[in-house]
C-alpha positions in Angstrom: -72.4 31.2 -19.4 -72.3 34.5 -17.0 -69.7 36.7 -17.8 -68.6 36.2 -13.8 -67.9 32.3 -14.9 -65.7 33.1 -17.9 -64.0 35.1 -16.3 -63.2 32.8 -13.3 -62.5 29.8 -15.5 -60.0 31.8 -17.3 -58.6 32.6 -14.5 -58.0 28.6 -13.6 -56.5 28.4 -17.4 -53.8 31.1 -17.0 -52.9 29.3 -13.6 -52.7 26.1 -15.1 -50.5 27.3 -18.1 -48.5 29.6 -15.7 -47.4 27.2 -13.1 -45.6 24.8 -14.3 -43.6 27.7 -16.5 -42.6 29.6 -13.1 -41.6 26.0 -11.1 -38.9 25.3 -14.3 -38.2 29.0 -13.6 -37.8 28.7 -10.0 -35.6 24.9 -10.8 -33.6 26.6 -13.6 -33.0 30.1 -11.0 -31.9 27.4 -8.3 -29.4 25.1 -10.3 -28.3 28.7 -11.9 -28.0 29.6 -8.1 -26.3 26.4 -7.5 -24.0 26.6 -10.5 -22.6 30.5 -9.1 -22.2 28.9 -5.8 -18.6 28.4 -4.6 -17.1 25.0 -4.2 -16.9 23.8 -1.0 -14.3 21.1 -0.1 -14.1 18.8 3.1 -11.4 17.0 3.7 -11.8 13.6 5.9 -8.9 10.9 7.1 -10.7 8.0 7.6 -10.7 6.3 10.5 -10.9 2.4 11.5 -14.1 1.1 10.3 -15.3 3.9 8.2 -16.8 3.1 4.9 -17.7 5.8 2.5 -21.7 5.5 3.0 -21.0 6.3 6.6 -19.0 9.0 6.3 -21.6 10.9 3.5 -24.2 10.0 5.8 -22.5 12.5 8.3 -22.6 15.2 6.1 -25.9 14.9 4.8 -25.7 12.0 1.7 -27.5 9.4 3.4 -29.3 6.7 2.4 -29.6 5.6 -1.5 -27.8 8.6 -2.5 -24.7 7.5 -0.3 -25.2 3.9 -2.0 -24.5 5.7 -5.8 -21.5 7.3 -5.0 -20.2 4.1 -3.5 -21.4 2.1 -6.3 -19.7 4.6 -8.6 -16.2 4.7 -6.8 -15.8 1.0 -7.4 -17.1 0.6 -10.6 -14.2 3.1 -11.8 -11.4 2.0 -8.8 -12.5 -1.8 -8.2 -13.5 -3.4 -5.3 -11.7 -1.8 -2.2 -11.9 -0.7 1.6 -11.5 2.6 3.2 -8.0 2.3 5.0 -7.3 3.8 8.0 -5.3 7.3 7.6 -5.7 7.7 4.0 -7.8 10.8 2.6 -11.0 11.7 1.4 -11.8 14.6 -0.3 -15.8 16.0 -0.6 -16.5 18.6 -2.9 -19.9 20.8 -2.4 -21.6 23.0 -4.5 -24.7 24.9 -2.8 -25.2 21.9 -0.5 -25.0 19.6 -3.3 -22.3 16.7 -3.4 -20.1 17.1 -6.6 -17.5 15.2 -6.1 -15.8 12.5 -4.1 -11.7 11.5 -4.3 -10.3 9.4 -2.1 -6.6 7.9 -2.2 -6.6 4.5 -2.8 -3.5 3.7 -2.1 0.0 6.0 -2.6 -0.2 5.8 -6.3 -3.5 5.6 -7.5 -6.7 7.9 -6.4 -10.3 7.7 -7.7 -12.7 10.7 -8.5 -15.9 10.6 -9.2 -17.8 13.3 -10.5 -21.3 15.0 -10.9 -22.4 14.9 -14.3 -26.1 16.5 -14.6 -28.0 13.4 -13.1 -25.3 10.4 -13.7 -22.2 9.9 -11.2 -19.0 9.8 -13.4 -15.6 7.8 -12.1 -11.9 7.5 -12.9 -8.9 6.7 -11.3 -5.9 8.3 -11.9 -2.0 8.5 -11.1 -0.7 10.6 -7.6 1.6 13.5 -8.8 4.5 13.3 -6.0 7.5 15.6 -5.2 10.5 13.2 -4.7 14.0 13.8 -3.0 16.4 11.3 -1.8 17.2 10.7 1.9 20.1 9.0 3.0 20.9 7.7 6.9 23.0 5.4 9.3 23.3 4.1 12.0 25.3 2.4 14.9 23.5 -1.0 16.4 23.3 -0.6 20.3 20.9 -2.8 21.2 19.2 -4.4 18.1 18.5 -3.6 14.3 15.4 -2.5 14.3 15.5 0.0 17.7 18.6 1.7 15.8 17.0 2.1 13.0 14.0 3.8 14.3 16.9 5.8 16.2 17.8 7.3 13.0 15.2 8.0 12.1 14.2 5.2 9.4 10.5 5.2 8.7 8.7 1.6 8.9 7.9 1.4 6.0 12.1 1.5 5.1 12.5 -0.7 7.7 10.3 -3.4 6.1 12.1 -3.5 2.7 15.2 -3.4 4.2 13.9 -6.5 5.9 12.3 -7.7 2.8 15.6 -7.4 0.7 18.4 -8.3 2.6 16.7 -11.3 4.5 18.2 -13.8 2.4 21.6 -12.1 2.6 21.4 -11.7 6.4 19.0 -12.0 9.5 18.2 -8.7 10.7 17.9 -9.9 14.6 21.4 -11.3 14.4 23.4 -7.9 14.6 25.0 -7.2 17.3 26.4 -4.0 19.2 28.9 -1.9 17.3 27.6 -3.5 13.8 26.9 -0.5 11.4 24.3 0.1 8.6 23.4 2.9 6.3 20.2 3.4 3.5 19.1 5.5 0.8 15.4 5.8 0.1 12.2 7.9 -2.0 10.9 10.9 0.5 7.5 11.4 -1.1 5.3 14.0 -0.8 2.5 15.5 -2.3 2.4 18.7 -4.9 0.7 20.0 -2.0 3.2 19.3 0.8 1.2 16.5 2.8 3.8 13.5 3.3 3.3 10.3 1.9 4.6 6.7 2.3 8.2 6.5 1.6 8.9 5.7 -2.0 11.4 3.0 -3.0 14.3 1.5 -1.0 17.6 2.4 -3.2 20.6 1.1 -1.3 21.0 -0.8 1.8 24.0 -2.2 3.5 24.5 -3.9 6.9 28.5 -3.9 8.5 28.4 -7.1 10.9 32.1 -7.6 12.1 33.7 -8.8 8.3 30.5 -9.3 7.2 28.9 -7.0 4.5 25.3 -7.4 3.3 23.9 -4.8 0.7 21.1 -4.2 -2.0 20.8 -1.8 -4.7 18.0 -0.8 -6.9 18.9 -1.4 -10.3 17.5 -1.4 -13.9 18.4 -4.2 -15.7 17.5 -4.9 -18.8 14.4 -2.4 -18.3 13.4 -4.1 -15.2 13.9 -2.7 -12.0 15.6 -5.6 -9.5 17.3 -5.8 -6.4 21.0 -6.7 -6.8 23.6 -7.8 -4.2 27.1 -6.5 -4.3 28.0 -9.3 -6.2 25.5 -8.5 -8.9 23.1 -11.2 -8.6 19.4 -10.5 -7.9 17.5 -10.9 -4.8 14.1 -10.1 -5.6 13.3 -14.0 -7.0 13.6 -15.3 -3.5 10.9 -14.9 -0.9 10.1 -12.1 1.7 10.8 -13.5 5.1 8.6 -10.5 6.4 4.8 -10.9 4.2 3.5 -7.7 6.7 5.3 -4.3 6.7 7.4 -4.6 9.9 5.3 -6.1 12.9 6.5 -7.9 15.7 7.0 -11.0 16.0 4.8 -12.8 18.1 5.2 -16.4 17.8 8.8 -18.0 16.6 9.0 -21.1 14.3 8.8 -24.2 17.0 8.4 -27.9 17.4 7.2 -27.3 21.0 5.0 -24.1 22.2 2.6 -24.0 24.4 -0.8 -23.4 22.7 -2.3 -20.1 24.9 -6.1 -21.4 24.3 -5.4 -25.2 23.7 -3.4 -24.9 27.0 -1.5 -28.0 25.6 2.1 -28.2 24.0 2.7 -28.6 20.7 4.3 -28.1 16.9 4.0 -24.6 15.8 5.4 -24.8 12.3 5.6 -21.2 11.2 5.8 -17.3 12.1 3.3 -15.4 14.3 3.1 -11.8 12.9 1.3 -9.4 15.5 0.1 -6.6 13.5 -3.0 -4.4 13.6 -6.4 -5.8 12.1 -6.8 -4.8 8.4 -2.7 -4.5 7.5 -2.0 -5.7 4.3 -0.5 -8.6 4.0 1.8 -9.6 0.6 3.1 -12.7 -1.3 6.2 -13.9 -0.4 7.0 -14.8 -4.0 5.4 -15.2 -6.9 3.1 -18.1 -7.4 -0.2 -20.1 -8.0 -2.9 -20.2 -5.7 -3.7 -23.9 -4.4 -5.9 -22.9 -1.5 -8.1 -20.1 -0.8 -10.9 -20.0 2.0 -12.0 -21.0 5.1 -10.1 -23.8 7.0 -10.9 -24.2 10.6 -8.6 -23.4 13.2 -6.5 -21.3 10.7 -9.5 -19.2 10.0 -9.2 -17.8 6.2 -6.2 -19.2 4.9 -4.4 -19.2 1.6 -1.7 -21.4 0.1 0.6 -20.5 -2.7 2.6 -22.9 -4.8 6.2 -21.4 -6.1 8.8 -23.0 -7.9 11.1 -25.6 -7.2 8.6 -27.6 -4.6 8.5 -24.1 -2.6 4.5 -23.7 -0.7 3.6 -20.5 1.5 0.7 -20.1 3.9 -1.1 -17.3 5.3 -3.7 -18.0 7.8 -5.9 -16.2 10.7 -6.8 -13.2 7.6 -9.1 -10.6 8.5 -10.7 -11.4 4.1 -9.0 -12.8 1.2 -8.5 -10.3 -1.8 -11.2 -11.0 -4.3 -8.6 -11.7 -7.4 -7.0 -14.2 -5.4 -8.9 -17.4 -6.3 -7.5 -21.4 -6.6 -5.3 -21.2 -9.9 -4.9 -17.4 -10.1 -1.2 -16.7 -10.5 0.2 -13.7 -7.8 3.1 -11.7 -8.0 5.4 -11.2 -5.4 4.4 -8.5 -3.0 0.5 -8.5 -4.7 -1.5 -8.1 -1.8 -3.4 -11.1 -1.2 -5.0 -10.4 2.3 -5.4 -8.2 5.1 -4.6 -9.2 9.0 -7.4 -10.2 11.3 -8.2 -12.6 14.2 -9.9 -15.4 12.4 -10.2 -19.2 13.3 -8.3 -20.0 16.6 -6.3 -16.5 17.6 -5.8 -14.7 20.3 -5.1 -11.5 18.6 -4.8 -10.2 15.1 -1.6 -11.8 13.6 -0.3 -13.2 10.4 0.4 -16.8 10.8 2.9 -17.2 8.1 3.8 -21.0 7.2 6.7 -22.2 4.8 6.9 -25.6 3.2 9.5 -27.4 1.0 8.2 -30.3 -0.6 5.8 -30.7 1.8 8.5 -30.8 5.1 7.7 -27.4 7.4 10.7 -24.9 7.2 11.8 -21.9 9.2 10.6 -18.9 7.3 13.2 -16.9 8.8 16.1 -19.1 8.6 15.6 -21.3 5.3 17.8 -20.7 2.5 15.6 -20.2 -0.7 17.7 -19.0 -3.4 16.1 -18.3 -7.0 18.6 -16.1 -8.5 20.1 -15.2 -11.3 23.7 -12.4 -12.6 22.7 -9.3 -13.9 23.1 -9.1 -17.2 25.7 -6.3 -17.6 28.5 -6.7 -14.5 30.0 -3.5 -15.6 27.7 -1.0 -16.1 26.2 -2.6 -12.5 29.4 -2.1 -11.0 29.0 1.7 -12.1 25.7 1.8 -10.6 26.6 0.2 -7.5 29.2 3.2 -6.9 26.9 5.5 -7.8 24.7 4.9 -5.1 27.1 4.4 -2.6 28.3 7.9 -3.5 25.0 8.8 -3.2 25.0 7.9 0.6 27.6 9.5 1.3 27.0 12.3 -0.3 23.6 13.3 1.7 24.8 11.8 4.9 27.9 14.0 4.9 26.0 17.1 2.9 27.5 17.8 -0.3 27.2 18.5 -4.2 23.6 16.3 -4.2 23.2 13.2 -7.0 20.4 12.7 -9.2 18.4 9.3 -8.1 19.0 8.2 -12.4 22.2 7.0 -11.8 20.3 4.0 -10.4 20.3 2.8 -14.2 24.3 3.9 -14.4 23.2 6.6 -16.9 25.2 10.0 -16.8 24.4 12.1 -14.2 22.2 14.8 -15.5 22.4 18.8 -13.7 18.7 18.7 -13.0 18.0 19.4 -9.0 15.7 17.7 -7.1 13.3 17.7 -5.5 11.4 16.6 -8.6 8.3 16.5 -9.6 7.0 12.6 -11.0 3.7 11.2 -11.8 3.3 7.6 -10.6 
C-alpha cells in the first residue's frame, strides 16, 4: 500500500473514532448549557375550551410531546378538565419544557416534572392565607341583589342558599328583612385571591322570624347547626349549582318553548354557564347514569327514606359516578350543558318522594339529628356571633377556632393553612 493511502485511510479512522466523541461533547456542552440556563416561567388562565395540548402547542410543545405531559398530569391528578379561570403554570429551561402545574381545583394542584427523559407527577395541597370577613345587609328589593350589594361573593351566596334552604326560602324576604354572614377570605402565599373558603355563620331577620347556621365541630366532624342545635347538613341542597338563576319554576302547566305545547314541568330549571359544576343534593346511590332522550345525560340518585334526585340536560357525567356507586353530598357529579331537548345550558333539577314529583324548593326534607354536646354548642354559637360583630363594627379581632368552642388563642390572623 502507497504511503499516500495509509495515510488517507488513517485519516478516515481518526474521523470515525473522533466524531461520535465530539457530538456527546457537543450534547453534554448543550444540556450543560441547558442546565446553567435560567428558568423561565409562563403563567396561563385558561380560557373556555382550552385543553392542556392546545395551550403547549402555542408555546412550542406540540404534537406527541404535548400528549406526554397530558398523559402524565392525569395519571398523577385523575381524569379532569381545564376550567375556565383557573391557572397554569409553564416552567422553561433553555427552550425546554420542565414543568407544568396547573390548579385543579382551590385545594389541590398537580405538578409534573422533568426527570432526565421520563415525565414525573404529583398532586399536592394549596397553601392559603386565611382571614375572616364578616358583612350585612338590609333587603330592599330581594335577597340575593342585597347581598351582592354588600358585597357577598357568589360563591357565599350559594352556601348561604345551600344551608339555610330548609330553614327558610331565600326569595321570600321581603323589604326591611336583615341578614348578616361570616365567611373564609382565601388567598394565595402569593397574594392572588381565591374562592372564598367556608361559610361560618349565617343568619336571616324576617319580621319575628330568625333563620341561622353555624359551622361547628361536633364530635370531630365539621356540620352545620341551627340555632337550636340540630344539624342541617343531612337534608338536601335546594340549589345543586353555585348560585344561577332560575330559569324554569316547578309547574304542572308551562308552556314547552320548542314543543310549543303546554305541559307538566316537574322540577327546577337552573340557567348557568356550560361546564359549571353541578353537586349532589345529598348523599346517595346512583340508580341511573347515561343517556335518556329528551333529558339528554341524566343521573338519578337514590337517598334515604324513599327520597330520589335527578339531574338532567349535563354537559358529561363524572367518570366515578356509575349505577351503584354511592356519592356524597356536594361530590360533584356533573357539569352543566345543553344536552337532549334545551334551549340553553341549564340544570334541570328533579325531586321525587316515593315516586310522586315534589317541589325542590318548597318540600320539607328533614334528616336531622341534636348535636351531641348542647352546651359547649351553645358556647360556640356565641362565639361566632361575636365574631360578626366584632369585624362588622371593627374591634379586638377573634380567632376562626372558636368554631369548635375551644379557648380563644392570642395568635393573629391572617394565617397561614395548608388545605
Amino acid at each position: 500500500m502507497h504511503h499516500a493511502q495509509r495515510l488517507w485511510l488513517i485519516a478516515i479512522a481518526i474521523v470515525v473514532c473522533v466524531a461520535p466523541v465530539e457530538a456527546a461533547k457537543r450534547a453534554r456542552g448543550k444540556a450543560a448549557t441547558r442546565q446553567k440556563a435560567a428558568v423561565v416561567e409562563q403563567k396561563r388562565v385558561v380560557q373556555p375550551g382550552e385543553t392542556l395540548t392546545r395551550i403547549l402547542a402555542d408555546y412550542g410543545q406540540g404534537g406527541a410531546e404535548a400528549l406526554r405531559w397530558d398523559e402524565a398530569m392525569r395519571r398523577a391528578a385523575g381524569e379532569f378538565a381545564l376550567s375556565p379561570g383557573h391557572l397554569l403554570r409553564l416552567a422553561f429551561r433553555g427552550g425546554r419544557l420542565e414543568r407544568v402545574s396547573y390548579e385543579v381545583d382551590d385545594c389541590v394542584r398537580v405538578v409534573v416534572n422533568r426527570r432526565g427523559n421520563a415525565l414525573q407527577g404529583k398532586t399536592e395541597p394549596l397553601q392559603a392565607r386565611v382571614r375572616l370577613v364578616a358583612a350585612e345587609g338590609l333587603v330592599t328589593k330581594n335577597f340575593f341583589q342585597a347581598a351582592r350589594q354588600a358585597g357577598i361573593p357568589d360563591k357565599v351566596v350559594s352556601q348561604m342558599a345551600d344551608v339555610l334552604g330548609g330553614e327558610f326560602d331565600l326569595r321570600r324576604v321581603r323589604p326591611g328583612d336583615r341578614f348578616r354572614v361570616l365567611y373564609e377570605h382565601r388567598t394565595t402565599v402569593e397574594g392572588r385571591t381565591l374562592p372564598p373558603g367556608k361559610l361560618l355563620a349565617a343568619e336571616v331577620r324576617s319580621g319575628t322570624r330568625v333563620a341561622q347556621a353555624f359551622f361547628y365541630n361536633d364530635g370531630g366532624q365539621g356540620v352545620y347547626v341551627d340555632g337550636q342545635g340540630r344539624t342541617l347538613t343531612q337534608g338536601f341542597l335546594r340549589y345543586p349549582v353555585e348560585f344561577a338563576r332560575i330559569s324554569s319554576h316547578f309547574s304542572k302547566r308551562r308552556f314547552h318553548p320548542l314543543l310549543q305545547v303546554a305541559r307538566p314541568h316537574y322540577g327546577v330549571d337552573f340557567a348557568a354557564p356550560a361546564g359549571t359544576p353541578v353537586r349532589a343534593a345529598g348523599d346517595g346511590v346512583v340508580t341511573f347514569a347515561g343517556w335518556d332522550g329528551e333529558y339528554g345525560n341524566r343521573i338519578e340518585l337514590r337517598h334515604e327514606n324513599g327520597w330520589t334526585t335527578e339531574y338532567a340536560h349535563l354537559q358529561r357525567i363524572a367518570p366515578t359516578v356509575r349505577v351503584g356507586a354511592r356519592v356524597r353530598q356536594t361530590q360533584v357529579i356533573g357539569w352543566v350543558g345543553q344536552t337532549g331537548l334545551a334551549t340553553g345550558p341549564h340544570l334541570h333539577f328533579g325531586l321525587f318522594r316515593n315516586g310522586q314529583y315534589q317541589d325542590p324548593l318548597t318540600a320539607k326534607v328533614e334528616l336531622r339529628r341534636e348535636v351531641q354536646d348542647p352546651k359547649r354548642f351553645a358556647l360556640a354559637k356565641q362565639a361566632l356571633l361575636r365574631q360578626i360583630s366584632a369585624l362588622v363594627r371593627p374591634a379586638a379581632p377573634l380567632e376562626p377556632v372558636l368554631v369548635a368552642a375551644l379557648p380563644q388563642p392570642q395568635r393573629p390572623a391572617p394565617v397561614t393553612i395548608t388545605r
